[in-house]
C-alpha positions, -999 to 999 in steps of 0.1 A, spaced: -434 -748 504 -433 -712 498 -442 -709 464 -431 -673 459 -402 -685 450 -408 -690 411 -392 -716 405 -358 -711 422 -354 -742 444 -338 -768 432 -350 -800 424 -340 -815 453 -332 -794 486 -297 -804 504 -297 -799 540 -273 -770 539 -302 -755 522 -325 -760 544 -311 -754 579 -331 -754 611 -347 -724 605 -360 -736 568 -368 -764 581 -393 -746 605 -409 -723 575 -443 -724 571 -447 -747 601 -449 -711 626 -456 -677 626 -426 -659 613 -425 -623 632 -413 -593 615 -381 -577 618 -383 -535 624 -354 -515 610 -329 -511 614 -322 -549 610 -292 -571 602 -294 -603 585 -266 -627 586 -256 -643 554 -260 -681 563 -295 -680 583 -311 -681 547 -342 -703 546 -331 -717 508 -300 -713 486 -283 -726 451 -245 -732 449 -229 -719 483 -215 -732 514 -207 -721 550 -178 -714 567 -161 -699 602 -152 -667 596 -128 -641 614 -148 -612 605 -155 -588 639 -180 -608 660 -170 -643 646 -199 -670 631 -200 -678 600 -198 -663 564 -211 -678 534 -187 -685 504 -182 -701 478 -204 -678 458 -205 -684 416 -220 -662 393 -260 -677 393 -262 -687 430 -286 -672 449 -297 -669 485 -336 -664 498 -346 -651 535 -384 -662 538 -374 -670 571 -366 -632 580 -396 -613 566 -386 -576 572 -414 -545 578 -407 -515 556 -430 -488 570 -431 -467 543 -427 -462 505 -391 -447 499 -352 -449 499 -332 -471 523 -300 -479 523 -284 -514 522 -255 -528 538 -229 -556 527 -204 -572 546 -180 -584 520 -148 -598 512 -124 -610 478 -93 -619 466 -98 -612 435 -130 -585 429 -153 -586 404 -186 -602 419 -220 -579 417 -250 -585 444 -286 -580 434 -312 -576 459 -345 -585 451 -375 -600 470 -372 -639 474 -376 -656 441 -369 -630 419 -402 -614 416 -389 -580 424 -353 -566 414 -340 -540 435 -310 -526 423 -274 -545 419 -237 -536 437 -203 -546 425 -182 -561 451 -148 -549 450 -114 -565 460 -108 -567 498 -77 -582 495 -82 -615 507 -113 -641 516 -114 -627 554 -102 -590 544 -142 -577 551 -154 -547 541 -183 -526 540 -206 -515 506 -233 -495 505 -262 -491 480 -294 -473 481 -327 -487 471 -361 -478 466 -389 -504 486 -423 -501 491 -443 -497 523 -452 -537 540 -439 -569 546 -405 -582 522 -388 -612 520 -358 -605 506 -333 -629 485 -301 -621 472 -291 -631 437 -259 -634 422 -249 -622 390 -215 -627 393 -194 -648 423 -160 -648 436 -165 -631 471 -180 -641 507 -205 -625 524 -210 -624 561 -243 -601 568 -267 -578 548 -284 -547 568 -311 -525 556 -313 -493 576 -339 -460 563 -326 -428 552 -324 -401 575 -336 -368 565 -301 -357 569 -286 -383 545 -313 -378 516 -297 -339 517 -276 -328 490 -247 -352 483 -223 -324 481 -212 -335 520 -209 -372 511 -167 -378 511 -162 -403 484 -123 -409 467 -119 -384 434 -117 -390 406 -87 -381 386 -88 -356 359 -92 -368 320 -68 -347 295 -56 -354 258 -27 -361 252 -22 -371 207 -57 -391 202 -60 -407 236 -79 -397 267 -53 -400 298 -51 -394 334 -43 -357 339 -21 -372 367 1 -400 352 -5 -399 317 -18 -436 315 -41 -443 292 -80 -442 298 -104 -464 282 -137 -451 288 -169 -475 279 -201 -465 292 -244 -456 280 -262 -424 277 -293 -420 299 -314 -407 273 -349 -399 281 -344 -387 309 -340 -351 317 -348 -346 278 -371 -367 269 -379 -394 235 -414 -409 236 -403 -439 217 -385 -451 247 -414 -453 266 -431 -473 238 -446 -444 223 -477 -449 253 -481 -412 264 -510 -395 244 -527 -369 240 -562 -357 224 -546 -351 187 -529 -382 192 -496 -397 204 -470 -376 220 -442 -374 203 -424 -346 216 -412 -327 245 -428 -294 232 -464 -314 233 -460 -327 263 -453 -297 278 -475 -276 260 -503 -292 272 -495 -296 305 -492 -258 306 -523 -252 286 -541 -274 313 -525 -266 347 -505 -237 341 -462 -230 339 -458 -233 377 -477 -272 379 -461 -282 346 -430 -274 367 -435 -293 394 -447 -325 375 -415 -326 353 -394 -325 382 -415 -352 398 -408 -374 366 -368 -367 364 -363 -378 401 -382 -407 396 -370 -419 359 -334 -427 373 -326 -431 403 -295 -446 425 -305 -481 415 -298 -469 378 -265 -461 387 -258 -493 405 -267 -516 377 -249 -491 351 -214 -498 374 -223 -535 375 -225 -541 337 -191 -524 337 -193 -487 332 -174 -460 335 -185 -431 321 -225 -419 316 -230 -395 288 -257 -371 303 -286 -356 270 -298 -326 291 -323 -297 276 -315 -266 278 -342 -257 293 -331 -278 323 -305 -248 331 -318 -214 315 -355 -201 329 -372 -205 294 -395 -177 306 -366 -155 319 -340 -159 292 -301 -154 304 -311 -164 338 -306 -199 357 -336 -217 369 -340 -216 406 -330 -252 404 -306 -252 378 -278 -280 390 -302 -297 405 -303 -335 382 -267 -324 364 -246 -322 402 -268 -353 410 -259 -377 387 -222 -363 387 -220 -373 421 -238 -403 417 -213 -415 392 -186 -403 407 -191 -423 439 -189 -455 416 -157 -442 401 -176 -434 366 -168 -402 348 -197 -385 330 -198 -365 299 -226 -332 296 -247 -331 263 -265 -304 258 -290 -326 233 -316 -298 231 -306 -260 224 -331 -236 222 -347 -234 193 -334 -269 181 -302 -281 164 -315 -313 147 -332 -318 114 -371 -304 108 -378 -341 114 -361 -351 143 -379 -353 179 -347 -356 199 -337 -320 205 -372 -315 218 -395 -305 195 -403 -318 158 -399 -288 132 -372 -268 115 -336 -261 133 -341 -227 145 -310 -223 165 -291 -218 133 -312 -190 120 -316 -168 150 -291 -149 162 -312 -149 196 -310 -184 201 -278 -185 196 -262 -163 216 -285 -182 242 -264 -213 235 -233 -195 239 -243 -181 275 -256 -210 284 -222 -229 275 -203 -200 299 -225 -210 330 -223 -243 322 -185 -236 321 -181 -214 349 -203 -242 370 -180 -276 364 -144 -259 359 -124 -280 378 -147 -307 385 -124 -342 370 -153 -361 375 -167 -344 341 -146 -361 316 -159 -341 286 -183 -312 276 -204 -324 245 -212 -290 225 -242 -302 206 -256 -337 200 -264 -345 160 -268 -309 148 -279 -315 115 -303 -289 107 -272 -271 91 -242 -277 70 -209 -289 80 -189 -260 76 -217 -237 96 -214 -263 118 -173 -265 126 -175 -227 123 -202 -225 153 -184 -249 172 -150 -232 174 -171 -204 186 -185 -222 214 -155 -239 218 -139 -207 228 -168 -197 250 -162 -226 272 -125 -219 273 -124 -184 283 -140 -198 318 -126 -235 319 -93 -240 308 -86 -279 314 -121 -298 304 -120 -318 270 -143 -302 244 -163 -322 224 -167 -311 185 -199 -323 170 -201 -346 140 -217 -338 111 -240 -368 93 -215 -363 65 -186 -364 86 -157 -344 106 -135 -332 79 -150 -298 78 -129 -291 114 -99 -297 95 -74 -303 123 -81 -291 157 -43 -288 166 -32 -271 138 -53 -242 153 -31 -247 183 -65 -262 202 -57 -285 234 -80 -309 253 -103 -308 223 -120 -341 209 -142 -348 180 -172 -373 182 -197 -393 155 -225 -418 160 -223 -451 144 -248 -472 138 -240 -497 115 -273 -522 106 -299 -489 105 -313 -463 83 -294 -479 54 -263 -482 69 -255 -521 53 -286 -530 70 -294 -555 43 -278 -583 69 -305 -607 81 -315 -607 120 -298 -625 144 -265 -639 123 -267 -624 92 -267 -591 115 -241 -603 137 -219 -609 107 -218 -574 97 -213 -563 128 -183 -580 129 -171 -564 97 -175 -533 106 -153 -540 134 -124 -554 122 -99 -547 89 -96 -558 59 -59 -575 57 -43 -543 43 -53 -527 75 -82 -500 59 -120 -506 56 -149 -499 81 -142 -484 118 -104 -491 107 -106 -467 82 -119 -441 109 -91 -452 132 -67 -437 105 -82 -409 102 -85 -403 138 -50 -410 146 -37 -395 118 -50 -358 130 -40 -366 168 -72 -358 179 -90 -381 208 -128 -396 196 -159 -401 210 -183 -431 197 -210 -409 216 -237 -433 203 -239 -470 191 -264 -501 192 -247 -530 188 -274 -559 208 -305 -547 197 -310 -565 160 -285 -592 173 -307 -618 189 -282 -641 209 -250 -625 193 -262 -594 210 -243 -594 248 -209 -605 232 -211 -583 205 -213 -551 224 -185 -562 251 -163 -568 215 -177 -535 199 -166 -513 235 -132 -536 230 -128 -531 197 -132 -491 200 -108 -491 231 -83 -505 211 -82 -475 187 -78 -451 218 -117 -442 211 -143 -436 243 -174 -452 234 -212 -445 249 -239 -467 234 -276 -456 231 -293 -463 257 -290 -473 290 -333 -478 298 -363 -481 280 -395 -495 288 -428 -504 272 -464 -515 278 -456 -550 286 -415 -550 299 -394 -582 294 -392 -618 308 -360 -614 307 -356 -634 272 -323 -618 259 -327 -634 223 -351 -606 217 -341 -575 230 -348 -536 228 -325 -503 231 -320 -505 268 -291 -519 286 -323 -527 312 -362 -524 304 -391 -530 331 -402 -563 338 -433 -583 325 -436 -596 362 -455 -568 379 -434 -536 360 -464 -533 330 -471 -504 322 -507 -483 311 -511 -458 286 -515 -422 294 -537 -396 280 -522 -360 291 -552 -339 283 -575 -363 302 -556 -376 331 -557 -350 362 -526 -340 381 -526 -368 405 -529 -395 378 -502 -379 358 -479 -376 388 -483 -412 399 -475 -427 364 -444 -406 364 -433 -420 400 -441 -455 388 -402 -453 370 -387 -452 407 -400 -487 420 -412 -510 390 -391 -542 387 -365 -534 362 -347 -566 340 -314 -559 325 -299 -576 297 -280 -608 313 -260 -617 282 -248 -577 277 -237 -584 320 -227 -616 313 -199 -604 286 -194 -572 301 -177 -583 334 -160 -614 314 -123 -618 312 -102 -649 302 -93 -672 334 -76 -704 342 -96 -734 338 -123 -721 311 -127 -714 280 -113 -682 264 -130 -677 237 -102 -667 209 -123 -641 194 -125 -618 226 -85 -609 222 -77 -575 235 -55 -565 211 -44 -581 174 -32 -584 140 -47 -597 111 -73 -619 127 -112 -615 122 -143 -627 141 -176 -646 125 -201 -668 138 -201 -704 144 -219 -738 142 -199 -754 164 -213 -766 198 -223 -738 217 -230 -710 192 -217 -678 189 -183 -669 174 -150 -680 162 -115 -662 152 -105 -668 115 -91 -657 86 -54 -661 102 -25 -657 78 10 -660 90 22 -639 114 -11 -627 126 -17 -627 160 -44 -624 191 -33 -615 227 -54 -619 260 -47 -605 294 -48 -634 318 -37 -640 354 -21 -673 356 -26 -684 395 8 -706 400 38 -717 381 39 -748 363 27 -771 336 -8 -769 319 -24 -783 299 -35 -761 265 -65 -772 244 -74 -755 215 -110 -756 194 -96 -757 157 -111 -764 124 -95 -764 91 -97 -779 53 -59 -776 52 -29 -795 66 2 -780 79 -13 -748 97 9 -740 130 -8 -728 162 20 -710 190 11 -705 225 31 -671 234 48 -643 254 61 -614 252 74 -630 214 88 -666 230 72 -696 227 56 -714 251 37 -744 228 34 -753 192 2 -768 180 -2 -788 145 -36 -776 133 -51 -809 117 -71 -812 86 -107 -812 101 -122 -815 68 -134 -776 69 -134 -743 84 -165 -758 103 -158 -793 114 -144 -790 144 -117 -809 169 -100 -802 196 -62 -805 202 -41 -808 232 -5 -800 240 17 -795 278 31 -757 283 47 -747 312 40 -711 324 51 -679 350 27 -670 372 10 -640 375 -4 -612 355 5 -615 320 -3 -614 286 -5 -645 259 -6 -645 226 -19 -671 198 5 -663 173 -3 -676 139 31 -693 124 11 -708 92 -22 -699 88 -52 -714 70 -76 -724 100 -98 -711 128 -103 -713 162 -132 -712 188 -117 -709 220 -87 -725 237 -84 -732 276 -55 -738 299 -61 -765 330 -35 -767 359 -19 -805 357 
């Protein structure tokens, strides 16, 4: 038995698992497949969950199908040769009715995670199709699995080919659909094209081309002690091997912090927009002020066209201005000490010219939704601050007419901008970052729950309508101004809430026409993650405990070499990404399982809390009459269903309705359960259209909560 499996073969191997050549494992001598090399889908030596099938795909055999979300797929039987350390590109032949299933690669069992894909819809179960990733493996032998984070597709082959010098080049000649421009229009973002509304949800990928040592776990030193800023770091590198080698070995750390498999996971836990924290001096020569580095576009067109290729939008955030824009105590504009940029008239007409070429480089590209003036620039007051920003405001518009500007919040607020249109502004947006549980912001909640709990307040109104983010949602839409929530950390403190409350906080911030960001999509530590989700860091993903540890680094001891191999260690450790933060993210409420009431789209009245009914996590409550909850659903085929609904109450008489578009489709009697914890369920027929819809739980009499409520085809 191949034991590198950890753990992923079930108890009892069927024989669709095995197949002739599992049977035959570890009974020969496997040989080695060269690249380029195609493996088909069903010749896996072991599998969970799927079955075989004839397919019509070109070429006939067989596919596999009937993939769920946890079923996974192991080729010891196929060991491949990678003959060197590097990129390679990876094949799938897929096809889906309905879309929505994501493909991780990763070496048999699990022990090494290469990057995931989302599968898209195909149009049908033998409608194939061809997606490609790019991945970074190491030089020997693999055996390769596929696990599956999310089902609903076949798959009929997987190829890995190596990347030709040609295809490594600049992406600029990759062809790859548009993406359509982002304007204003009152205070929603919208498709330049159509008007519709866009709801953008997405992470900043801090850290990386300006850099926050706590997101490394605080392990790079130094001889006075632990780096804590950019400035040290840099310093000493300089002081030790000179401007020209300190060069080269930042460069050598921002192409290997994120990489294309960073943008594949970031599309599969359902983003679409990156918020990009640059330093200035990623643009300007620092030692040739008003001039572009050699290399200026170099990381900023990368990751626009990496995102764009995934159809996500990103957002430029000039984090660190010269001189710094932060308080004297903040690291995250580069270096700890006092806000210079607002006190020398240098450095900020530095900002400004930087903000023309910055202008004059992406006018017209659609794939930047936004330009984000300056992040948290608190070393000054809030009316310096709205007064500086019109000014760079008008810098960027003398050269780019079309892009959305971002106005900086102030910690104390946005009122000092007044309203944007009254100065006959357009395309202009105001951001804040909230962060509700931290630095005294009512983080006297209690971990896990307790936190959870005031999450959920923040979130949702009081019954007059005000109170919280709802209180920010006036103000917003009274001044017709779009919003950024440019940073938030809604998993982090929330043990098992966590995955389910940041899917609801992106919902919840949709709702009010807001764009959302959170902070951050990677960190990593000493020791990485097992993957245990009820205790979780900042990142979206971390490294893994399984072979992704990390050692500490001393900068003024460590030569050149040392220091350039712990920087290139970011591009191939195993990576884990939070599976309950996936998990909700991709969610939506189907036929045939449970909806859980509290993950409405839109609604009236109604608030969220957590549960001790079976299962954990949340229920809906606090329903008075006439509230309401709606859920966008796709109901597969006319007919009658059966509706159960997950209701507790210490009242009689509350009324339950099943509707659409206003009519009724079923009335519910909410019993007496002896509670608003004691829990039953109750049944009733409805018969419903098919098709894509929404339904509402309307509340006719109120008095009760609910958990989650499920529809079953009779």
């Amino acid at each position: 038995m191949n034991t590198s499996l950890n753990g992923r073969l079930p108890g009892k191997w069927s024989a669709l698992a095995l197949g002739l050549s599992g049977a035959l494992f570890g009974q020969i001598v496997l040989a080695q497949a060269t690249l380029p090399v195609t493996i088909q889908a069903e010749a896996y030596s072991h599998m969970n969950g799927v079955q075989v099938e004839t397919t019509s795909d070109t070429g006939g055999g067989q596919n596999v199908g009937w993939i769920d979300a946890n079923d996974w797929l192991a080729y010891s039987n196929s060991p491949v040769s990678i003959p060197t350390t590097g990129a390679y590109d990876v094949e799938y032949r897929v096809a889906s009715q309905n879309g929505g299933g994501t493909i991780r690669l990763e070496e048999a069992g699990g022990a090494a995670s290469y990057g995931t894909i989302a599968v898209p819809n195909t149009g049908g179960w033998q409608i194939w199709t061809t997606i490609k990733q790019r991945v970074n493996l190491t030089a020997g032998t693999h055996n390769f699995g596929i696990a599956i984070p999310a089902g609903g597709f076949n798959l009929n082959w997987f190829r890995i080919t190596a990347v030709s010098s040609s295809s490594s080049s600049s992406s600029s000649s990759v062809s790859w659909a548009r993406l359509p421009a982002i304007k204003q229009s009152g205070h929603l973002w919208v498709n330049a094209s159509t008007n519709q509304r866009v709801d953008l949800r997405g992470t900043n990928l801090g850290n990386w081309l300006i850099q926050e040592f706590w997101m490394m776990g605080g392990i790079i030193s130094h001889n006075g002690g632990t780096v804590n800023d950019q400035c040290t770091l840099e310093s000493v590198l300089s002081q030790r091997f000179g401007n020209t080698e300190k060069e080269r070995l930042m460069k050598v750390f921002r192409s290997n912090y994120i990489t294309t498999r960073d943008f594949d996971m970031m599309k599969a836990m359902g983003m679409n927009v990156v918020r990009i924290p640059f330093l200035y001096s990623l643009v300007e020569d620092e030692y040739n002020p008003y001039n572009l580095r050699a290399d200026a576009w170099q990381y900023l067109d990368w990751a626009i066209d990496e995102a764009e290729k995934r159809g996500m939008y990103t957002i430029l955030d000039l984090h660190g201005a010269v001189g710094g824009q932060a308080a004297a105590s903040e690291q995250h504009d580069g270096c700890i000490g006092a806000a210079q940029l607002w006190t020398n008239a240098n450095y900020w007409d530095r900002t400004k010219w930087l903000w023309d070429m910055i202008a004059q480089r992406y006018n017209g590209r659609a794939a930047v939704a936004a330009y984000d003036l300056l992040n948290e620039p608190w070393g000054t007051d809030a009316t310096t601050l709205a007064n500086r920003s019109y000014e760079l405001f008008n810098v960027v518009r003398a050269k780019d007419a079309n892009h959305i500007i971002l106005l900086p919040g102030h910690n104390s607020g946005i009122d000092a901008y007044g309203n944007p249109n009254s100065r006959g502004l357009t395309n202009v947006s105001t951001w804040m970052h909230f962060y509700p549980g931290l630095w005294g912001w009512n983080d006297t909640a209690t971990y896990g729950a307790g936190q959870a709990n005031m999450h959920a307040n923040w979130l949702h109104c009081n019954q007059n309508g005000t109170g919280e983010s709802c209180d920010w949602r006036n103000k917003i839409t009274g001044i017709q101004t779009p919003f950024l929530v440019g940073e938030f950390q809604p998993w982090t403190l929330l043990g098992s809430y966590g995955g389910q409350m940041t899917r609801k906080t992106y919902d919840i911030y949709n709702s009010y026409g807001w764009a959302a960001t959170n902070w951050a999509w990677k960190t990593t530590s000493s020791g990485g993650s097992n993957g245990d989700t009820s205790s979780w860091a900042w990142g979206m993903i971390t490294n893994s405990s399984n072979g992704g540890g990390m050692g500490g680094l001393n900068i003024s001891s460590a030569s050149a070499t040392q220091i350039e191999n712990w920087f290139k260690q970011f591009s191939t450790q195993p990576l884990v990404r939070n599976e309950s933060i996936a998990y909700w993210m991709n969610w939506k409420a189907q036929v045939g399982q449970r909806i859980e009431a509290e993950m409405f789209k839109d609604h009236s009245g109604i608030r969220m809390e957590t549960t001790t009914d079976a299962g954990g996590g949340f229920n809906a409550g606090s329903t008075d009459d006439n509230d309401w909850a709606s859920y966008p659903i796709n109901i597969p085929t006319a007919g009658n269903y059966t509706l159960e609904v997950r209701v507790a109450s210490p009242y009689s008489g509350g009324t339950l309705v099943l509707s659409r578009n206003g009519t009724d489709l079923g009335i519910v009697t909410v019993p007496n359960t002896g509670g608003w914890q004691n829990w039953q369920t109750v049944s009733i027929t409805v018969n419903l259209q098919a098709g894509q819809q929404d339904l509402a739980i309307f509340v006719r009499k109120g008095g009760w909560n609910i958990n989650w409520w499920q529809l079953t085809k009779q």
